[in-house]
C-alpha positions, 0 to 999 in steps of 0.5 A, spaced: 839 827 644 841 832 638 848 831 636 853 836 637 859 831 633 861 837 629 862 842 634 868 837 637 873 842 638 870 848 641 867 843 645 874 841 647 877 847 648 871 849 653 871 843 657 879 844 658 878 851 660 873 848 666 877 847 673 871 843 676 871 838 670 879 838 670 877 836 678 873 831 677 876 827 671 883 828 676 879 822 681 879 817 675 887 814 675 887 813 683 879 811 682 876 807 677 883 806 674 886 803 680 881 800 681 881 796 674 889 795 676 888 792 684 883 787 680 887 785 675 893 784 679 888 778 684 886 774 677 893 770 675 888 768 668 886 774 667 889 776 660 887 768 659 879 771 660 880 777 656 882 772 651 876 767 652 871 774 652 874 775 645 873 769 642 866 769 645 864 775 642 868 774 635 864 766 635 857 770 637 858 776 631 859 770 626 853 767 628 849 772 630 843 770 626 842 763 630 843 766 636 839 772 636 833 766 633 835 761 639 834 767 644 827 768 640 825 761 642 827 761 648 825 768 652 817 767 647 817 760 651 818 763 658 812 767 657 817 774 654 813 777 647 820 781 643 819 786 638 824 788 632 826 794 631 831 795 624 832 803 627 831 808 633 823 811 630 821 803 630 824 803 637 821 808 639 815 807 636 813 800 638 816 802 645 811 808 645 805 803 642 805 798 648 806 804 653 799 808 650 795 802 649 796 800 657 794 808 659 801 809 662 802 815 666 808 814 670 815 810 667 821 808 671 827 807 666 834 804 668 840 806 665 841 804 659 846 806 654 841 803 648 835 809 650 840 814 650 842 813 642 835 812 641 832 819 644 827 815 648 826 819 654 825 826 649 819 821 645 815 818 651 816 825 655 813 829 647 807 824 648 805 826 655 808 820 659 812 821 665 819 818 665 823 817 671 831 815 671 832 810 676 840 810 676 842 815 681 848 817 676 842 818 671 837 821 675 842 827 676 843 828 669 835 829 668 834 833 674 840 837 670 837 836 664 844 833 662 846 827 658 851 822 660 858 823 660 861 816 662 858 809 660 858 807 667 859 813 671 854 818 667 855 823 672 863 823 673 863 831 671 858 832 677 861 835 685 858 833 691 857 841 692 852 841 686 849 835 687 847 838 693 844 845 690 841 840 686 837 836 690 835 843 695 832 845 688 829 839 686 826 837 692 823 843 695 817 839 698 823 838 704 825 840 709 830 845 708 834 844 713 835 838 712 842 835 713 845 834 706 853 834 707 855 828 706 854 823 701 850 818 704 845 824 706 845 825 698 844 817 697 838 816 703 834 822 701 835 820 692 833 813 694 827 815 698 824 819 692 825 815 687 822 809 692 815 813 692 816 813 684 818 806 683 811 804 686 807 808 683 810 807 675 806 803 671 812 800 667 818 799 667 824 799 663 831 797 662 836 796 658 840 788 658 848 787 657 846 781 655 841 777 652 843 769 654 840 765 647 840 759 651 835 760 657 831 767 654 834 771 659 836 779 660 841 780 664 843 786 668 848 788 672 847 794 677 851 796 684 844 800 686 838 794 685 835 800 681 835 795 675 831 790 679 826 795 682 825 798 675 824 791 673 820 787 677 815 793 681 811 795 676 806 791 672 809 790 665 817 790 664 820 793 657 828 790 656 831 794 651 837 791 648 840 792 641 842 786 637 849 785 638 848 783 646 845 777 645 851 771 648 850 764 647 851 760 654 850 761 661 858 759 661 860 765 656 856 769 660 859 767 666 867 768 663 864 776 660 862 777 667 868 776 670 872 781 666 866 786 666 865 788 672 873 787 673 874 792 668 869 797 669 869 798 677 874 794 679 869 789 683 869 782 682 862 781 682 857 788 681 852 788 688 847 785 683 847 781 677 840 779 675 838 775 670 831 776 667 827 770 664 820 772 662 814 775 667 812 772 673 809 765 673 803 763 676 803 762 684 810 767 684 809 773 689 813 778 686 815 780 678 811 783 672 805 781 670 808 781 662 814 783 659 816 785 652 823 784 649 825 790 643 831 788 640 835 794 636 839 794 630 840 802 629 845 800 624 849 794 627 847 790 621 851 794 616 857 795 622 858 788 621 858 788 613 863 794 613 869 791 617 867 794 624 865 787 627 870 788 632 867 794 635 861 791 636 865 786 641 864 792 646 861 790 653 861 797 655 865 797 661 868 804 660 875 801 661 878 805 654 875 812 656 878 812 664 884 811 661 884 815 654 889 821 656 884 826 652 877 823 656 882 824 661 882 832 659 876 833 656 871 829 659 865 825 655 861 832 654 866 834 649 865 828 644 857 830 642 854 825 642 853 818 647 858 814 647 866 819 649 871 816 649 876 811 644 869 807 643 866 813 641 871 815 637 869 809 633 861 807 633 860 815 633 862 815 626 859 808 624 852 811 627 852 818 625 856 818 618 863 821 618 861 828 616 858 829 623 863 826 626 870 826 623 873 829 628 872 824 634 877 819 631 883 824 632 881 825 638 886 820 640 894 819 640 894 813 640 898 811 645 895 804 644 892 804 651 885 803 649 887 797 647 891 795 653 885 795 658 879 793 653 876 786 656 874 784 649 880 786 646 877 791 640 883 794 636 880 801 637 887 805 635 886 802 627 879 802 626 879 809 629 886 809 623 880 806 619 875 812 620 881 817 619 883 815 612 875 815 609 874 821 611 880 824 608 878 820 601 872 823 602 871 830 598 870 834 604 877 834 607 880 838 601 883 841 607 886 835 610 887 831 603 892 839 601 896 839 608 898 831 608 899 832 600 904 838 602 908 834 607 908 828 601 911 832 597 917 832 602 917 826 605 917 822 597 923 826 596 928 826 601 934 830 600 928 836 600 926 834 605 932 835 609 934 841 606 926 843 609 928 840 615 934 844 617 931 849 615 926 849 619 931 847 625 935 853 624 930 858 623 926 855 631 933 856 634 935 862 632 929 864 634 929 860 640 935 861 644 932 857 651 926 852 652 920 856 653 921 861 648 914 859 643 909 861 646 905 861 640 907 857 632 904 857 626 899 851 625 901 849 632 897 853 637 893 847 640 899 845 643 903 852 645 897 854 647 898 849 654 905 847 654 912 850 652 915 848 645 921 847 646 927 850 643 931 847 637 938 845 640 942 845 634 942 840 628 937 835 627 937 828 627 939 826 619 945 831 620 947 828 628 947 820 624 951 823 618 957 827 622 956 820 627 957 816 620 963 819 619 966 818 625 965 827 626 966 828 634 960 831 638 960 838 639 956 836 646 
């Protein structure tokens, strides 16, 4: 996937001019939002959870060496080969290798964010093998050609009217005065093409939202059974996980899985949670024949050591983005990249370097919701602080560095100030007699473009409190 990071802003000025993404995004508060709400609200401890989920990965980031050796041991025992991969070309390329030397034509591919960032579908497709995304979000996207818009919801964006065209286009081999006007009609006619291409895969491929050290398993949790069908139908089974997945226990994973699937969808417990442990044993009927574990860094090594540890506790529920006020407006197109949203905003920067991507950390009004929601508990609000004050000590925001110096100057003196200030507040009111009048002000465009400025009533603040000091009456 080719980054569009650098065009940010006029990605978010388009997105905010498109009333169908406006509709979709408008679902989100009564939707995965309440969702989160009601299941909160069924769980007494689930702050205590948050705090325990936080522990765990905060314990295992420390010791990410030992367990990451640990999970080795034991998915090896079970029969599992693992791969390391230090970037996405080495990813790619091992994954590239085992498909080649096993004359595979066909790949069914789960959803997994990890492929996503590695540009692995592109690669696999240049070579002349065919993949198929199993996720009916993701299978959308790829009819579409389309990328996902929402970690766990990457078709949010997308109207039941589209879809259907969509699927008319693409499946033209049926009947075309079949009934597709409902939801389910959509859903039963996805699953029976993609059930003919299940059985006819040579591999599959799935990413893991953890990888548990002490049995060697991959865990999945989908609410389709697709993961499972990627995962145990074709011959040999790719996990594809970046190294910050792994979890020491089957307990810890128990107390992340319960804050999980609450936080993304509001279930909870998702349809299916599947923990994968090697290929299938002698006298099994169902299973693959072999499967191969490629562990990623891609850069998560140099997170740890550069004060971002904590982003790396993320267990991708998609919680901050359904609640963030500006995904809410601009949807996950906008951000340019794989991740959207605050958790966006934050390992963006850390992937692609702050020059591609210094404009996603202030995307975001620091509202602290991001950080009220996350099940991990991530203080996204100051490492996106964090990746605001690098790029401006960066010689490429001389802009940026000229305007904060302009309003220094004042703010060190502040009898100046004042003067500025009560300039400025008579200058707008004897402008603007009534609320409304601003339709357009210098340097504040984003805003007056979509919303009224309103109006200075009067004296600022600083004269207000002096007058109020000296005991002077207030006029209103």
């Amino acid at each position: 996937m080719t980054p569009h990071t650098r065009a940010f802003k006029s990605n978010a000025r388009t997105a905010l001019a498109d009333p169908q993404l406006a509709k979709a995004l408008a679902g989100l508060p009564g939707g995965l939002v309440a969702q989160r709400a009601a299941a909160k609200a069924r769980v007494p401890e689930f702050e205590q959870l948050r705090d325990a989920a936080r522990e765990i990965r905060d314990h295992t980031l420390a010791h990410l060496d030992l367990y990451l050796e640990g999970f080795v041991a034991k998915a090896e025992t079970a029969g599992s080969r693992v791969h390391w991969a230090a970037d996405a070309a080495e990813a790619r390329a091992i994954i590239a290798r085992l498909a080649q030397e096993r004359g595979a034509r066909l790949i069914a591919k789960g959803k997994s964010m990890v492929s996503e960032e590695i540009a692995l579908n592109q690669h696999l497709e240049s070579l002349g093998i065919g993949v198929f995304e199993s996720d009916l979000g993701e299978y959308l996207l790829q009819l579409r050609g389309e990328t996902p818009s929402h970690i766990i919801a990457p078709a949010i964006h997308l109207s039941q009217d589209q879809v259907e065209a969509d699927f008319r286009h693409h499946h033209a081999h049926l009947d075309p005065k079949r009934n597709l006007e409902t939801p389910e009609a959509l859903v039963a006619e996805a699953r029976a093409v993609l059930r003919e291409r299940f059985l006819a895969a040579d591999i599959g491929i799935t990413g893991a939202n953890f990888l548990v050290a002490e049995t060697g398993s991959a865990v999945i949790v989908t609410n389709e059974g697709n993961g499972d069908l990627s995962a145990q139908l074709p011959k040999t089974h790719i996990v594809l996980a970046a190294i910050d997945k792994v979890v020491p226990t089957l307990s810890d994973l128990a107390t992340l899985l319960r804050v999980l699937a609450r936080s993304a969808t509001g279930q909870d417990m998702t349809a299916y949670t599947s923990l994968l442990t090697g290929p299938k044993a002698p006298g099994d009927r169902d299973g693959p024949e072999e499967c191969h574990i490629v562990i990623v860094d891609n850069g998560r090594t140099e997170m740890l050591k550069s004060g971002l540890r904590e982003a790396l506790r993320c267990i991708r529920c998609g919680a901050c983005l359904n609640h963030c006020p500006i995904y809410n407006a601009i949807g996950g197109h906008a951000y340019g990249w794989v991740y959207s949203g605050p958790i966006g905003a934050v390992l963006t920067p850390a992937f692609l370097g702050t020059e591609e991507a210094h404009d996603l950390p202030s995307a975001s009004t620091f509202c602290g919701k991001c950080e009220e929601v996350c099940p991990v508990k991530i203080p996204l609000t100051r490492l996106m602080r964090g990746w605001r004050e690098k790029w401006l000590a960066s010689p490429a925001a001389r802009r940026e560095r000229s305007l904060v110096a302009i309003w220094a100057f004042f703010a060190k003196r502040p009898r100046l100030y004042h003067i500025a200030a009560r300039l400025g507040v008579a200058a707008l009111g004897a402008l603007g007699r009534t609320r409304g009048a601003f339709h357009w002000l210098p340097f504040a465009g984003g805003w007056t473009s979509r919303r009224d400025f309103p109006a200075p009533q009067g004296r600022t603040f600083q004269q207000l409190w002096t007058e109020h000091q000296r005991g002077v009456p207030d006029e209103h």
